[in-house]
C-alpha positions as CSV (number, residue, x, y, z in Angstrom):
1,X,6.0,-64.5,-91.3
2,X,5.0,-61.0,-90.9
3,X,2.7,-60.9,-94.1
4,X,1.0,-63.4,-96.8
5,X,-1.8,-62.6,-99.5
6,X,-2.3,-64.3,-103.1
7,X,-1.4,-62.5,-106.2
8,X,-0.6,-63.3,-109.6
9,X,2.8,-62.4,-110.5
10,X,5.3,-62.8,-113.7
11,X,9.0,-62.6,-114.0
12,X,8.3,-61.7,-117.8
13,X,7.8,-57.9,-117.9
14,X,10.6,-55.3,-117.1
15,X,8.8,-52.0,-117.7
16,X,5.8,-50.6,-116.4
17,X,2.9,-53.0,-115.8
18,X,1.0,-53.1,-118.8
19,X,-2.1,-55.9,-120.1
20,X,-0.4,-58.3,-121.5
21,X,-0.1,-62.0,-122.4
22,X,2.3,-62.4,-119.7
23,X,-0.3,-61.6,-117.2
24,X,-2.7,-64.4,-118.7
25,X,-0.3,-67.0,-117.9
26,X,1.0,-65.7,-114.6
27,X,1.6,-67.5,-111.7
28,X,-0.9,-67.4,-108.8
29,X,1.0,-68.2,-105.7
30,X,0.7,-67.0,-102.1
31,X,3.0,-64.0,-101.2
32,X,4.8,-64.4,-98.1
33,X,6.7,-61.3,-96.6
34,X,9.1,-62.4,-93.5
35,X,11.6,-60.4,-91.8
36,X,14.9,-61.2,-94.9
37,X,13.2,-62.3,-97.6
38,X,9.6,-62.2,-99.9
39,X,8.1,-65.8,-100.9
40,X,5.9,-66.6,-103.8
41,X,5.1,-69.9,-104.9
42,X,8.5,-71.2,-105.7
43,X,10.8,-68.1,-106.1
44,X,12.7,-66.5,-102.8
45,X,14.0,-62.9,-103.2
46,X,16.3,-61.7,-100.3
47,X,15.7,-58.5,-99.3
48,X,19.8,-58.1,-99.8
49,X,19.2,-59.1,-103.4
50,X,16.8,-56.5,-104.3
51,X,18.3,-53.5,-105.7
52,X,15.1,-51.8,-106.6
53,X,11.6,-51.7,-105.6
54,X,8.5,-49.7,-106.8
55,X,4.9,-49.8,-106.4
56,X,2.5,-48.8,-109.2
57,X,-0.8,-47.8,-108.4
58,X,-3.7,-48.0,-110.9
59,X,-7.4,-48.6,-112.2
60,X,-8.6,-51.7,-114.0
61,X,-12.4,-50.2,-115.0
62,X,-13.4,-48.5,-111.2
63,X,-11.4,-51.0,-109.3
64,X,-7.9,-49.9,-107.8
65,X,-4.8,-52.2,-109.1
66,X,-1.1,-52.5,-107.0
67,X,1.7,-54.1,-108.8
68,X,4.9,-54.3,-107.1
69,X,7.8,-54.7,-109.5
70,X,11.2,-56.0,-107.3
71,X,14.5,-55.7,-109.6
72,X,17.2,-58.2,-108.7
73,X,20.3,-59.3,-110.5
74,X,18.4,-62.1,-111.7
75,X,15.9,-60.2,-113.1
76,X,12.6,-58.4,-112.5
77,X,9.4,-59.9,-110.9
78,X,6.1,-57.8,-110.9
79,X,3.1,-59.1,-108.0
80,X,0.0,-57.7,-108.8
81,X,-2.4,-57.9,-105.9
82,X,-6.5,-57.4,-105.2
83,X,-7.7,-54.1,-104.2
84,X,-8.0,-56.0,-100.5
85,X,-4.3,-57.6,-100.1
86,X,-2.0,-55.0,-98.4
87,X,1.8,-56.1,-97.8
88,X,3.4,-53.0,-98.4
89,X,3.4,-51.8,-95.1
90,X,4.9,-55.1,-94.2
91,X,8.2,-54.7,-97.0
92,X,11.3,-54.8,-95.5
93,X,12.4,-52.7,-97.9
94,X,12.2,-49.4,-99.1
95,X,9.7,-48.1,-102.6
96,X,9.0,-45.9,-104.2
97,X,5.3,-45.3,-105.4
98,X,3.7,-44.0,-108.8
99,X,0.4,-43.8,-110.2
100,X,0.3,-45.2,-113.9
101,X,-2.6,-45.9,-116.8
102,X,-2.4,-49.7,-117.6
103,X,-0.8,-49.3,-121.6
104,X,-2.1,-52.6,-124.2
105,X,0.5,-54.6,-125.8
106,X,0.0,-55.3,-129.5
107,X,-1.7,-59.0,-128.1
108,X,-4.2,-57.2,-126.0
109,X,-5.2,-54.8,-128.3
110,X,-5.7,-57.7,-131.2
111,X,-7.5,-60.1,-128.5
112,X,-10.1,-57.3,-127.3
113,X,-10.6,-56.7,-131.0
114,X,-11.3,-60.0,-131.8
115,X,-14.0,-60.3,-128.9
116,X,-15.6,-57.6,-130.2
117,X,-15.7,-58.4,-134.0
118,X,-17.1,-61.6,-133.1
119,X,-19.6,-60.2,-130.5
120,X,-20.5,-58.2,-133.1
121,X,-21.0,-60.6,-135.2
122,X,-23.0,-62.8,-133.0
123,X,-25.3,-59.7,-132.2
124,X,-25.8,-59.4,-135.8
125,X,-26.8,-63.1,-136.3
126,X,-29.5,-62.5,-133.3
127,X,-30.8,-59.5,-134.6
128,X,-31.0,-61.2,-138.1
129,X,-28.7,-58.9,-139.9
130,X,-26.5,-62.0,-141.6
């Protein structure tokens, strides 16, 4: 093993990383790197099955976010790791690299507007305005 770390990671999105409800229920699994293949929990992707790979760099708040997104012919898998994990210098494989803005999905949006209505409402309450 050349490489492990724990990351959360979905098979569920195929675009760009973006908050979503797929994140919420993610896996969490170690991610293993060894000389033919990446392990995560219960998946195994050959590096001879990956056709491509790309690493997207961005900021949650101040704190720096990697996903890796792998694209096989089963599909696509996205690891997002903690500002500390670092297996990208370990790939046995070649990526490519871009620095994105995490975009909402229409759940995320709804969800951080609930929060707030009702955090707004229980401020209210506090402050005796209802």
């Amino acid at each position: 093993m050349r490489y492990q770390c724990y990351c959360k990671a979905t098979n569920r999105e195929s675009k760009e990383p973006r908050y979503s409800h797929n994140w919420v229920s993610a896996k969490r699994a170690r991610f293993k790197v060894f000389d033919d293949r990446i392990e995560c929990g219960n998946w195994t992707i050959a590096y001879s099955e990956i056709q491509a790979a790309h690493l997207y760099r961005a900021k949650q708040l101040f704190i720096p976010v990697n996903v890796l997104q792998l694209v096989t012919g089963s599909g696509s898998f996205q690891f997002g790791f903690n500002p500390w994990a670092n297996p990208f210098r370990h790939l046995g494989v070649e990526y490519s690299e871009t620095q994105i803005a995490l975009g909402h999905s229409p759940y995320s949006i709804s969800i951080r507007i609930l929060l707030l209505t009702c955090l707004g409402y229980l401020a209210g309450q506090h402050m005796g305005i209802w």
